[in-house]
N, C-alpha and C positions, 0 to 999 in steps of 0.2 A: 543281408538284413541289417546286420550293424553296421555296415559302412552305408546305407539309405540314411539312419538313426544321427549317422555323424554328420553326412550332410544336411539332413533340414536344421539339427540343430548350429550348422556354420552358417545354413542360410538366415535363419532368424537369428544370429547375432550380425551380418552385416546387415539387416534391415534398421534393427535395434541401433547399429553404428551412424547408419544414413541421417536418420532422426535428429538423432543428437549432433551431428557436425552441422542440421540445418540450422538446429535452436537456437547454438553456440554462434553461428554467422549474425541469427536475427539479434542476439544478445548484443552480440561486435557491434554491430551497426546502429541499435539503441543508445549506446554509452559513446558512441564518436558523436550523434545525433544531438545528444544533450551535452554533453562535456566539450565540443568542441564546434557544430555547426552553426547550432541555436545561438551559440553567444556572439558569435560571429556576425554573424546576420543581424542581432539587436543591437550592435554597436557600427556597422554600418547605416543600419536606418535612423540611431540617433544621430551620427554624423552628416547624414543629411541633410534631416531635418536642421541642424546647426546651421548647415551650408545656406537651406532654403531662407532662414531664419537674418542672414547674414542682409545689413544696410549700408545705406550711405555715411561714411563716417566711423564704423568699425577699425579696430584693429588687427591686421590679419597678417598671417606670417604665411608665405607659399613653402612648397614640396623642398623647393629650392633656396631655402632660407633666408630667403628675402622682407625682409619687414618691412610694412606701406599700413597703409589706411586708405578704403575703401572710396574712389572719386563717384561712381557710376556702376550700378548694375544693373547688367541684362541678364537675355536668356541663362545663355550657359555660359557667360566669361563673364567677368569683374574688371573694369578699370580700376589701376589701384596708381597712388601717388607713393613713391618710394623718395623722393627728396623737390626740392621746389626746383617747378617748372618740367619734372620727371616723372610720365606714367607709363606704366606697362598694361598691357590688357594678357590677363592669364584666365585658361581654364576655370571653374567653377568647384571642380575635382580635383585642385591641386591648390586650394586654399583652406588654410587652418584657423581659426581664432588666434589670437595673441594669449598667451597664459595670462596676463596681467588683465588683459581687458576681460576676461570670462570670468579672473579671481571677481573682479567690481561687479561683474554683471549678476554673480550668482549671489556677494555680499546685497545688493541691492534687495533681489528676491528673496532675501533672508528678513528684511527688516519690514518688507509687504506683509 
């Protein structure tokens, strides 16, 4: 009779324990969610949209530290002029803004 008493009451604490180790996973996975995937994900779609955004005549620095300005955009690559008479054609996803041209570009939107 009391070892019956002992076990339901260790059954209903590992049931009690199940619960809580799910909440604590749901919890984990909330705060990676917002602290860490969310943001992620908002600064690759702004980066995008930068890319999408990007024209003839920009300044752009590649993956590969290469500084040019923008000859010709297509699809998914960029011809870019890296010195006269010198272009490369790179990815689309392996082109950055110039700091200096994005400082102007945002001074610009500043004074609109």
């Amino acid at each position: 009779m009391v070892l019956n008493l002992i076990l339901l009451q260790a059954e209903g604490a590992a049931q009690q324990n199940q619960w809580s180790f799910w909440i604590m996973m749901i919890l984990i996975f909330v705060v990676f969610y917002f602290f860490m995937i969310r943001p992620q994900t908002k600064k690759q779609k702004e980066l995008q949209a930068q890319r999408d955004a990007m024209k003839k005549g920009d300044k752009v620095v590649t993956a590969g530290g290469i500084y040019g300005e923008i000859k010709e955009v297509q699809d998914t690559t960029f011809i870019i002029t890296i010195a006269k008479d010198v272009t490369i054609k790179v990815s689309k996803d392996s082109v950055f803004a110039d700091a200096a041209d994005a400082q102007q570009a945002a001074a610009k939107d500043e004074k609109k």
